[in-house]
N, C-alpha and C positions, 0 to 999 in steps of 0.2 A: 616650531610651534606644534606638530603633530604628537607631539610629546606628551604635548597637557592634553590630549584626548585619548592617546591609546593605554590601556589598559592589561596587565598581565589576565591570561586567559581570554583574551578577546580572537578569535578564529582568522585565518589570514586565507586570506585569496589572492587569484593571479588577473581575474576578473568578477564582477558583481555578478552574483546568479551561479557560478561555480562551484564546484567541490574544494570545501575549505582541506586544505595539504597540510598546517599546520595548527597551532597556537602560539600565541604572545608568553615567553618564559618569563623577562625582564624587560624593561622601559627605563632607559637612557636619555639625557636630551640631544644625541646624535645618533644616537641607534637603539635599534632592537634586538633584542634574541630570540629567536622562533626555533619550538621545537618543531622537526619537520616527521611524520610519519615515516618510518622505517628509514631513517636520515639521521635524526638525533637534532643537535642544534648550530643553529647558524647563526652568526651577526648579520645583520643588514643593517644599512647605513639608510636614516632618514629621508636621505635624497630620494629613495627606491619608493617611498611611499607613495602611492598615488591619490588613496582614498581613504579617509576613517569615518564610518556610519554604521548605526546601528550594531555596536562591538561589535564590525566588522573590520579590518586590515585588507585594503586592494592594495597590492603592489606593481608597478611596472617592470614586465619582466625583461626590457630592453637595459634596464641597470642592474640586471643581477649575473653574476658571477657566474660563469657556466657549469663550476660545481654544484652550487646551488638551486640553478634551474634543471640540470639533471637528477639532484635529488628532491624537487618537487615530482618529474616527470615519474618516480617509480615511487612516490609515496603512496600510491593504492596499489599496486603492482601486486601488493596480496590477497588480497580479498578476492571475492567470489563474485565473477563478473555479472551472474544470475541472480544477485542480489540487487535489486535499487536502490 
């Protein structure tokens, strides 16, 4: 069902109020593709979704792959930490 709400370009989180890590590439009715910041792209499987509001994507990260939570964990790993 999260299917018919989410949205290519809708921003994805690990939790609400977070720093969104990626965007929505492609919307499947079992999965998603999110590009992930300095990652590229990943499938995620519907199950993993936890929340869609406001073109936003919360995922639960206790379903996601440990590649993929490590390439959340260094998707700002570039930027300038002196920025907000």
């Amino acid at each position: 069902m999260w299917h018919e709400k989410i949205q290519e370009g809708f921003d994805v989180f690990l939790h609400d109020g977070g720093h969104a890590f990626g965007a929505v590439r492609q919307v499947h009715q079992n999965e998603i593709v999110v590009y992930i910041e300095n990652g590229g792209d990943f499938t995620i499987p519907m199950s993993a979704v936890k929340e869609v509001e406001s073109e936003k994507v919360v995922l639960d990260s206790a379903k996601l792959d440990p590649k993929l939570r490590e390439a959340i964990r260094r998707a700002h790993s570039g930027e300038d930490p002196r920025i907000p």
